[in-house]
N, C-alpha and C positions, 0 to 999 in steps of 0.2 A: 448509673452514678448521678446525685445530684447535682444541680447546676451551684451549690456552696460547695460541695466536694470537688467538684471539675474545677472552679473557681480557688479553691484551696491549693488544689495540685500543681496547677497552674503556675500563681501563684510563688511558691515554694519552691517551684524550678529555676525559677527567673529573677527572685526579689535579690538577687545581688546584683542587676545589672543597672537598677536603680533607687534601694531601700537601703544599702549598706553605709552609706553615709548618711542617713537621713534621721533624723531625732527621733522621726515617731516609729521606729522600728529598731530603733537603739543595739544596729549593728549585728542584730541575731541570726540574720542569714547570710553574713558577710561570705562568700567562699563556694557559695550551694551551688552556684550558675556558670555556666560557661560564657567569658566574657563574650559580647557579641563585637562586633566588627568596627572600629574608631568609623568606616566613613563606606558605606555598604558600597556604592561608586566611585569613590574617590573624592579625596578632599575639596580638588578643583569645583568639583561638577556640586556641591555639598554647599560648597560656600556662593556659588553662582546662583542655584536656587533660593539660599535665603536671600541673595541681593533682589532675585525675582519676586520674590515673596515680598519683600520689604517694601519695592517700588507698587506694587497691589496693592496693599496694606494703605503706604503714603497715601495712594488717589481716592479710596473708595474711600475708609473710615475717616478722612481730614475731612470730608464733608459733617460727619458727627458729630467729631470732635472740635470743631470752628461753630456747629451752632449758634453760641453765645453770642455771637457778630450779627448771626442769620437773626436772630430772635430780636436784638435790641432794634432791626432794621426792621424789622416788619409791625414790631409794638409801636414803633413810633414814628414810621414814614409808610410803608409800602400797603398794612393791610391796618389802617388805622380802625376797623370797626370791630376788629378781633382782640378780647383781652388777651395777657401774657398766658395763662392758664389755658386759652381755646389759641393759641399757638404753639405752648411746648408738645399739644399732639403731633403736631409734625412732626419732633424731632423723635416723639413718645414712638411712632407707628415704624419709624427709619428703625431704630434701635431694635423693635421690637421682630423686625423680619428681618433683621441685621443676625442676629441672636437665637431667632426664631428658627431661620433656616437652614441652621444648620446643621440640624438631623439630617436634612434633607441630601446638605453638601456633601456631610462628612461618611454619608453613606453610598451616596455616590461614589465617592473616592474610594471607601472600602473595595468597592465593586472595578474600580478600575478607570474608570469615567474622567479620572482629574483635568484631562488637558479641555474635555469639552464643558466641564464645570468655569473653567475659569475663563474661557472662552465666550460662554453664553453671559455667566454675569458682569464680564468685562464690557459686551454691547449693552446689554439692557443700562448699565450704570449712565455709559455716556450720552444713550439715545436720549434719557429719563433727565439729564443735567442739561444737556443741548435747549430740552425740552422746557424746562426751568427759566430759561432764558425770552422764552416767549409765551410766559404768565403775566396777565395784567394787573394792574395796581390795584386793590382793593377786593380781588376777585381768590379767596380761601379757597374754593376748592381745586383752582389749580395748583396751586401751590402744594397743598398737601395730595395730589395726585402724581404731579414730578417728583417731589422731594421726598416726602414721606412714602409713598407704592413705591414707584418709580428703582426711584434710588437705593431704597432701601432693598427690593427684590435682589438690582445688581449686589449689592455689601453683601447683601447674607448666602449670596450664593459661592464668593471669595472668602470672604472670613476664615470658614472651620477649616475648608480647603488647605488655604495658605499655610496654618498653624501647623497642620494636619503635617502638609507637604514637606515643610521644612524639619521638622522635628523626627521623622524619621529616615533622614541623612545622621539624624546622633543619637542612637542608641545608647539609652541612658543619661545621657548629657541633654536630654530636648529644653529644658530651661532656659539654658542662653540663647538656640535656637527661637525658641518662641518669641522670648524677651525681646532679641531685635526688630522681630517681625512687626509686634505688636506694639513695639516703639513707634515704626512707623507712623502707623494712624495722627500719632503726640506732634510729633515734627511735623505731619503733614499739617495739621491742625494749627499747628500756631503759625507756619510760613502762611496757611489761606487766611488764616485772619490778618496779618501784616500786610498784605499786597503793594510794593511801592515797583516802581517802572524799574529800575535797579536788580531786585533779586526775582524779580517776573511773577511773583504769587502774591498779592494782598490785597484782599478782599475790601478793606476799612479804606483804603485808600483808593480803589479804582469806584467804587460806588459813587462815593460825591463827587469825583472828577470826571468821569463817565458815563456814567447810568446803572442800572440794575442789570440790565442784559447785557451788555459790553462786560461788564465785570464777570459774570455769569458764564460767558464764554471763552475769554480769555483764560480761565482757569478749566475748564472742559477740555480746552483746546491742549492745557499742560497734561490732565489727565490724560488726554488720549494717548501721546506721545510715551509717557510714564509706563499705561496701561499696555502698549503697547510693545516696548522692550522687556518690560517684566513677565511678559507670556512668552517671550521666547529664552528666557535667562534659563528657567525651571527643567529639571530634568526631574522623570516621577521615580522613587523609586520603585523597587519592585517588592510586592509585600511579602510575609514572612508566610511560610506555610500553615497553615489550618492546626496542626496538630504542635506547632511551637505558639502559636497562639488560643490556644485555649476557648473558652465559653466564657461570654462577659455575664456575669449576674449582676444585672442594674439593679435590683434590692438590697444589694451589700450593703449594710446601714451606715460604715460609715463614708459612703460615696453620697448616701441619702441627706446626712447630714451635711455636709459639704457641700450639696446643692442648694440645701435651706440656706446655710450662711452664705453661700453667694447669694442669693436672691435678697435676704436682708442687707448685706452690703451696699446691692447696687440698685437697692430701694431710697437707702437714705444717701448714697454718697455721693450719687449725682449732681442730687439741688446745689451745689459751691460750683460746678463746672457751668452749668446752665443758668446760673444766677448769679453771677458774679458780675457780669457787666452791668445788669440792673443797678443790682446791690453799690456799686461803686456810684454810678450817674444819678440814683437816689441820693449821695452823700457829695454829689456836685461837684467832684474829682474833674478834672484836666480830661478834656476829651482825649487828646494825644497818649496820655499817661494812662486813661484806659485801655486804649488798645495794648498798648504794650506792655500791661499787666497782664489780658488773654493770654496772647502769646507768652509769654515768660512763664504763667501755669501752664498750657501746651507742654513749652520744650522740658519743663521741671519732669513734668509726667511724662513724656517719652525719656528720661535719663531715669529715670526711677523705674523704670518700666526694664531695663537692659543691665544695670546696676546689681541689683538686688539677684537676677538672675544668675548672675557669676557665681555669686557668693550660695546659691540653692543648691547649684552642680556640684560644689564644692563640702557642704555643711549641711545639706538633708535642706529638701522642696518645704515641707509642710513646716517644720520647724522656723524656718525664714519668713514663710507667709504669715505665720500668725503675728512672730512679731512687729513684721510691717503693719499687720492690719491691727493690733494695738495699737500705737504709734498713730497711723492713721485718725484713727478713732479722737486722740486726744488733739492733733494736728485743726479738726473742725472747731475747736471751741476758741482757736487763734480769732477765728472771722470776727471777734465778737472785740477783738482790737484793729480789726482791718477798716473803720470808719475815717479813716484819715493815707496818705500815700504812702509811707513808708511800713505800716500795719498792712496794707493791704497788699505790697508788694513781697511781707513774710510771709504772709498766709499763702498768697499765689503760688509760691516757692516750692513751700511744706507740707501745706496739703498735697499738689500737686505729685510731688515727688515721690509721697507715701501712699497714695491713692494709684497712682500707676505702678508702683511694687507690688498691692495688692490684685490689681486687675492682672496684671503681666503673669504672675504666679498661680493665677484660680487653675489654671488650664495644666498646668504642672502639674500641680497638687493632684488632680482630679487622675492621671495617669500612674502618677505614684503611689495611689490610692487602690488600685486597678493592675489586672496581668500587664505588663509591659507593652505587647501587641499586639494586645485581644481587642481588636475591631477599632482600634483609636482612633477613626472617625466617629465611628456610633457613637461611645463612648462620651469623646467631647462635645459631640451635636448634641444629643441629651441633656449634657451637663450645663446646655445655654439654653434650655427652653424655660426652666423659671426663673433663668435673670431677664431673659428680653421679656417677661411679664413683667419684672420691677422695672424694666426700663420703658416700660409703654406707663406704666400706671407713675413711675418715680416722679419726674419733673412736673403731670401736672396736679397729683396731688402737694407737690411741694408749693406749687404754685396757688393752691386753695389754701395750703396751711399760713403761708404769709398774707394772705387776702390782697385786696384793692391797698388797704391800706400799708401795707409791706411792714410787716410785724416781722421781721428779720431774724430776732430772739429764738420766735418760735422754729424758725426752718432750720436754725444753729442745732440746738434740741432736739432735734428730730434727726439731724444727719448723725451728731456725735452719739445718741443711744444705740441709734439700728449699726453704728458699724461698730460699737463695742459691746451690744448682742453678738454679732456675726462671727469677730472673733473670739467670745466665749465658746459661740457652738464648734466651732474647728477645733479647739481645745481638748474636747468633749468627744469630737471625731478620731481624732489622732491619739487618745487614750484607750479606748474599744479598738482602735487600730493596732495600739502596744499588745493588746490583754490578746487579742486574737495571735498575734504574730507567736509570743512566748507560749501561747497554749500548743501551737502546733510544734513550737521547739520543744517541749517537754516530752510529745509523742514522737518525736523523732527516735 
């Protein structure tokens, strides 16, 4: 049998556990499958893992996602001989084995491995941040050996993991599962960038009143703690048998296609996360009022990131993502009114909100695209090795296409095309997805 036939069967067996409500399969298997199990452990132990998962998510990825804070602090105090463009590698190489690694993770986990997966990337993260904290001033390649190797080895050894982990406690339902997860990172992300003595996490504020390392460690210090009950929250569960899981064929095109439009999304939709704090301090905005635009796109994107997810489980994954990543797409061309506070505090908002629907949802889509339990680490670690390309190469070609001179116009242009390519091709994906589904209905 071939691996599209194994793949088909597959498939066909299953696609009512999570295609029956879904747009792009327009209900034609509704009925075919035996439901699987609301909570394979129990709800308690179900819902304890995603809190575990969550709190992973918070500490690893909010190093990422605070970039922006990390970036304006290093252009303009800490590695003053480094342009903005030979800085976003840092956050370009984090991303890139954030995303990268998680073939690696989620094949691991296949295999059974999970509690020493999240175990190892849990040290490496915090040895690699400790370590951050005793880089000197002006001195790039430590920086990008803590932050960017370092760090990013710990994330991408968590990441696919976490997703991995929690999503199958809900069979069928993995959307809200994920959604929360992946919120995380958002909240973690915009609490690092706030840091005030009060809620114990902000970065913007413990830097000038502290130092670089002090601030540096004070929030290592939170991870470890984070890091540390979220490893014991997780229970693994157990995976499904070999022959209810089927042959993954990664050539199914439209999995193939889906990985392109991720990659073009998170080629162009980066540059507004990682350049927005510039972007604002070029237009000589209220220091105070910068940071707390970061964070306010942060929290927008971890609530759009958990949001949209309800509503997938509910109304078909792929269906929801495209229209977010519409949305999205037009959401970029606000920036081009964010030149002043109350512009820039919409944009924050909206992009934000619709940009974290679309990331929150990639990994959904990709499964719902896919047998239900056929190797769902491999599958999603796969499905991130040509976005951590757009994200190693996104930021600093974004940061070439605005130049020295910060032509801002042009980086607008560039994010709003590639993500409303991106969701054209999903479009494109999910209709080859209908045409296969009814062709097999017809041979029924």
């Amino acid at each position: 049998m071939s691996k599209q036939a194994s793949f088909e069967k597959a498939h066909h067996a299953e696609a009512g556990s999570h295609d029956a409500t879904d747009p792009s399969t327009d209900g034609s298997e509704k009925g075919l499958a035996v439901t699987p199990p609301r909570h394979p452990v129990g709800a308690t132990k179900a819902w304890l893992t995603v809190l575990g998962c969550f709190f992973i998510q918070f500490c690893t990825v909010a190093s990422v996602n605070s970039f922006g804070v990390f970036e304006d602090y290093y252009v303009s105090e800490f590695l003053p001989s480094s342009s903005a463009s030979r800085v976003s590698w840092i956050i370009g190489l984090e991303i890139l084995l954030q995303l990268g690694l998680g073939v690696i993770g989620g094949k691991l986990c296949d295999l059974g491995h999970t509690r020493a997966v999240f175990a190892t990337g849990s040290i490496v993260y915090l040895v690699s941040f400790f370590m951050l904290s005793l880089a000197k001033e002006d001195q790039y390649y430590q920086v990008i050996l803590a932050q960017g190797v370092g760090m990013g080895i710990g994330v991408g050894l968590c990441y696919v993991p976490a997703l991995v982990t929690a999503a199958l406690h809900f069979p069928g339902r993995q959307a809200i599962a994920m959604g929360i997860v992946i919120s995380a990172g958002s909240f973690g992300g915009g609490i690092f960038s706030i840091f005030t003595p009060l809620s114990a996490v902000m970065i913007n504020q413990l830097i000038p009143k502290h130092g670089f390392p002090s601030a540096i460690r004070a929030t290592a210090y939170l991870s470890l703690g984070l890091l540390a009950v979220g490893n014991l929250l997780i229970t693994v569960p157990p995976r499904p048998p070999k022959a209810v899981a089927g042959e993954t064929p990664l050539l199914y095109t439209p999995y193939l296609l889906t990985l392109f439009s991720g990659f073009l999304g998170q080629l162009g939709g980066l540059f507004p996360l990682f350049y927005i704090q510039l972007f604002a301090d070029s237009h000589h905005m209220a220091e105070g009022f910068i940071f707390y635009s970061v964070a306010a796109m942060s929290f927008s994107t971890a609530f759009g990131r958990v949001v949209p997810s309800y509503f997938a489980d509910r109304y078909g994954v792929v269906g929801t993502y495209i229209v977010c990543a519409i949305i999205n797409a037009g959401c970029a061309f606000i920036m081009f009114g964010a030149s002043h506070p109350a512009g820039l505090i919409v944009f924050c908002i909206f992009y934000g909100f619709f940009f974290g629907s679309s990331t929150s949802l990639f990994s959904p889509v990709i499964t719902a695209l896919m047998p239900s339990e056929a190797d769902r680490g491999k599958v999603v670690g796969v499905a991130m090795a040509p976005v951590a390309i757009s994200s190693l190469i996104g930021s600093p070609v974004g940061g070439a296409i605005i130049g020295s001179s910060l032509d801002w116009w042009k980086g607008i242009v560039w994010t709003g095309v590639l993500m409303g390519t991106s969701a054209t091709i999903q479009v494109v994906a999910r209709e080859i997805h209908n045409r296969n589904l009814r062709s097999r209905k017809a041979a029924v």
